[in-house]
C-alpha atoms as an extended CHARMM CRD file, in Angstrom:
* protein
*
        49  EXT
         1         1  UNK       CA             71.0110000000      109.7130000000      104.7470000000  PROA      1               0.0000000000
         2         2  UNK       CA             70.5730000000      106.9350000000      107.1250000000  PROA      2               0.0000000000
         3         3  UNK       CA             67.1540000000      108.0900000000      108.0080000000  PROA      3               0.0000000000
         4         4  UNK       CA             66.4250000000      108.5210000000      104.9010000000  PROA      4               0.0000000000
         5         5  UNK       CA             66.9920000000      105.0320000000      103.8870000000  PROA      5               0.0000000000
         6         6  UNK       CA             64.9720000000      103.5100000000      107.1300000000  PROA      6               0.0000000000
         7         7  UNK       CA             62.1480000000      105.3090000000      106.0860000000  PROA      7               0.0000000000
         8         8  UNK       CA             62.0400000000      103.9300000000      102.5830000000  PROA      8               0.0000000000
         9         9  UNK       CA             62.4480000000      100.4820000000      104.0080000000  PROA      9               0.0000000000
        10        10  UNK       CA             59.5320000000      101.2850000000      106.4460000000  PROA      10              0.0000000000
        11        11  UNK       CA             61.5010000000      101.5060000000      109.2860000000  PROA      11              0.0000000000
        12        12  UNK       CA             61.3050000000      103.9710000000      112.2630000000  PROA      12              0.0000000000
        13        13  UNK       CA             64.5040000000      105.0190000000      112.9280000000  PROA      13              0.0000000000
        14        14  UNK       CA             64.0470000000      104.3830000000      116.4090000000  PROA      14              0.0000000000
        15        15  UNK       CA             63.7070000000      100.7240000000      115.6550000000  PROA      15              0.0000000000
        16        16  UNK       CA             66.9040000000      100.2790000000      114.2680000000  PROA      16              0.0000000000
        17        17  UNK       CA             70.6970000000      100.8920000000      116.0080000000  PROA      17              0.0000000000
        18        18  UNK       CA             73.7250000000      100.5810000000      114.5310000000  PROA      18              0.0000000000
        19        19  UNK       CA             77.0860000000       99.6640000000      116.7040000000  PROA      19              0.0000000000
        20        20  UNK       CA             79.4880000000      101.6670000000      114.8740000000  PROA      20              0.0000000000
        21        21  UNK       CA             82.5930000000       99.2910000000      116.7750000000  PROA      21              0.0000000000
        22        22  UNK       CA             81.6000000000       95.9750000000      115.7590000000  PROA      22              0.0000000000
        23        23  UNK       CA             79.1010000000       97.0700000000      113.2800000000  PROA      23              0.0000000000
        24        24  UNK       CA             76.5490000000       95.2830000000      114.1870000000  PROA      24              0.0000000000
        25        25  UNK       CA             73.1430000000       95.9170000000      113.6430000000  PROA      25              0.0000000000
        26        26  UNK       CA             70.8400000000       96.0400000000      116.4540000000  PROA      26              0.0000000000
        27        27  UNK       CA             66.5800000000       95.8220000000      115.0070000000  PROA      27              0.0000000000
        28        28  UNK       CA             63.8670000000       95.7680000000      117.9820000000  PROA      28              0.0000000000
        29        29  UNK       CA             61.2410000000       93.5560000000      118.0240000000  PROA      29              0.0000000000
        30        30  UNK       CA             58.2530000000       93.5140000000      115.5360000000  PROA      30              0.0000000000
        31        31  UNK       CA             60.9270000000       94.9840000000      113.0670000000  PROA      31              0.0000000000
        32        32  UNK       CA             62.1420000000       92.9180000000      109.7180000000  PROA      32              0.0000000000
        33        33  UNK       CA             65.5540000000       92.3650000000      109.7190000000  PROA      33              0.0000000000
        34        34  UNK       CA             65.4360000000       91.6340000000      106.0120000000  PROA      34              0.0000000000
        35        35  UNK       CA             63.4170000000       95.2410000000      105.1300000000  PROA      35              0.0000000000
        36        36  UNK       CA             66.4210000000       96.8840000000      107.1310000000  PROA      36              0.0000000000
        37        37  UNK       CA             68.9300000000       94.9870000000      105.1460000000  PROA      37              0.0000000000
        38        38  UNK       CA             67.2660000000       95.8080000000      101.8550000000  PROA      38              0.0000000000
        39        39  UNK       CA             66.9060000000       99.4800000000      102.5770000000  PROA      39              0.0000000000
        40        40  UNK       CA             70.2230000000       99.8320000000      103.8740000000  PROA      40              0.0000000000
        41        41  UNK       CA             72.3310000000       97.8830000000      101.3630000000  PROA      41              0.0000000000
        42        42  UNK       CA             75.6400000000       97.7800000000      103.5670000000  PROA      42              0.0000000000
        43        43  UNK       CA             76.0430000000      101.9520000000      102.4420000000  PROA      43              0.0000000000
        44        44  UNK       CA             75.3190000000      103.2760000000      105.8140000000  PROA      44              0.0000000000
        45        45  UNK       CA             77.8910000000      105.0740000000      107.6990000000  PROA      45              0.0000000000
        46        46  UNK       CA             77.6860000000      106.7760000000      111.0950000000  PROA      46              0.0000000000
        47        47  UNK       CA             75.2820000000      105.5450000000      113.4330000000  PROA      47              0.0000000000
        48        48  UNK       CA             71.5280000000      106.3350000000      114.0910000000  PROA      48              0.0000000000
        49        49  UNK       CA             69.8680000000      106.6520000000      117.3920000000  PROA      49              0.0000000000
């Protein structure tokens, strides 16, 4: 599901980590924050690696 959605946001899964804790989301470099925000819409659950 969650790699699902990073893909349809154009986003490599590897760019993106999720701290499941704080939930915070961590995006490397190059990567918009905003493009993972819209693809995700706050229903991710889990984490992705």
């Amino acid at each position: 599901m969650e790699r699902q959605l990073l893909e349809v946001s154009g986003v490599q899964s590897c760019d993106v980590s999720f701290d499941t804790k704080t939930a915070i989301v961590k995006v490397a470099k190059g990567t918009d924050p905003k493009a993972v925000a819209a693809g995700l819409s706050g229903k991710f659950s889990g984490s992705v690696q």
